[in-house]
TORNURO-21703 format. One record per residue (C-alpha): residue in one letter; x, y, z. Coordinates in steps of 0.001 Angstrom, whole numbers, padded with zeros to 6 digits, always signed. Layout:
aXYZ/...
This chain:
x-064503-145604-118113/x-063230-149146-118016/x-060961-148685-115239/x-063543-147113-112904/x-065422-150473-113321/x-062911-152629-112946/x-062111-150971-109628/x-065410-150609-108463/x-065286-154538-109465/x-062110-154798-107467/x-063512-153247-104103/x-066980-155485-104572/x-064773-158364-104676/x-062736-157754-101404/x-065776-156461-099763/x-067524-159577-100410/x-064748-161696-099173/x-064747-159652-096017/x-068767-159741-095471/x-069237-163397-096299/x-066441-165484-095360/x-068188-168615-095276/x-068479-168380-099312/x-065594-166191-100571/x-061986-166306-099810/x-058401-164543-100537/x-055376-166830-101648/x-051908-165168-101708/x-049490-167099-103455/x-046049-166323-103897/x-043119-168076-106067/x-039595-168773-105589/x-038838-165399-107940/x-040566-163022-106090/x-043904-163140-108155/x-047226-163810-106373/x-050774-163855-107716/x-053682-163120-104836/x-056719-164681-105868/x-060690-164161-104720/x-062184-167228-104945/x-066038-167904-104369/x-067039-171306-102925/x-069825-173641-103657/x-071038-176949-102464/x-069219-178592-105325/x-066202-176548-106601/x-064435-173515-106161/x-064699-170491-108735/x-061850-168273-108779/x-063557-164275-109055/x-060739-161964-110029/x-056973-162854-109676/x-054073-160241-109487/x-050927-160821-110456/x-047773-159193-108813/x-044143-158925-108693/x-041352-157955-106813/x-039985-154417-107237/x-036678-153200-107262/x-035251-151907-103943/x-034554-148422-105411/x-038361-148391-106756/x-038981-149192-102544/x-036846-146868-101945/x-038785-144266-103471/x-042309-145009-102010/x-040592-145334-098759/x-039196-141853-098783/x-042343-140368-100979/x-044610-141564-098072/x-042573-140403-095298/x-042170-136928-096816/x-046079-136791-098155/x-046624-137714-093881/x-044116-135239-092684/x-045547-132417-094784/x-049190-133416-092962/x-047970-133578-089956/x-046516-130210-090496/x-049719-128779-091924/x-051304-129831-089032/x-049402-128510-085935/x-049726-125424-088313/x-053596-125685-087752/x-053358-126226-083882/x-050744-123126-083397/x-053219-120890-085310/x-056302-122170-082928/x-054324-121867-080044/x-053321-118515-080523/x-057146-117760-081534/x-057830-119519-078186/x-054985-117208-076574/x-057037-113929-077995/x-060730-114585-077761/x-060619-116940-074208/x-057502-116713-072725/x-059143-119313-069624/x-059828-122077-072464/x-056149-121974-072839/x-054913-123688-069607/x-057113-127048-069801/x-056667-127300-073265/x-053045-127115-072776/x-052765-129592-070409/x-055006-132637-072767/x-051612-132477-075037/
């Protein structure tokens, strides 16, 4: 699929930038309006090449908004799944080695 590649293109790209500074770099630009365009550029002894360039815009504060809250909520629910986990193996802990119990109680 073309997408796959252009994403595994994508992550090459940064990766390179990170590894080899010396020869790639990362150029965020942003306008007046709220658009930007972050460029990879790869250097050479005589002229710079530019890789792959994104272009970006703002978005709207309700679009924020949304991520915001979908993130928070997609963190609490972890979270929640989570402290589910350590209830259950404490109260296996409680059952099979009561002793365990104490020192593992006092790490949290």
């Amino acid at each position: 699929c073309i997408r796959d590649r252009y994403a595994n293109v994508c992550v090459k790209s940064f990766m390179k930038c990170e590894k080899d500074s010396q020869h790639y770099y990362v150029m965020l630009t942003i306008d007046k309006d709220l658009t930007g365009i972050l460029q990879i550029v790869q250097t050479s002894e005589y002229k710079d090449i530019e890789m792959i360039a994104f272009d970006f815009q703002s978005a709207s504060e309700e679009g924020i908004r949304q991520q915001i809250t979908f993130k928070y909520g997609a963190l609490k629910s972890k979270l929640s799944l989570m402290d589910g986990r350590l209830q259950d193996i404490n109260e296996l802990i409680r059952i099979k080695n009561p002793s365990l119990l104490l020192p593992v109680s006092y790490t949290h």
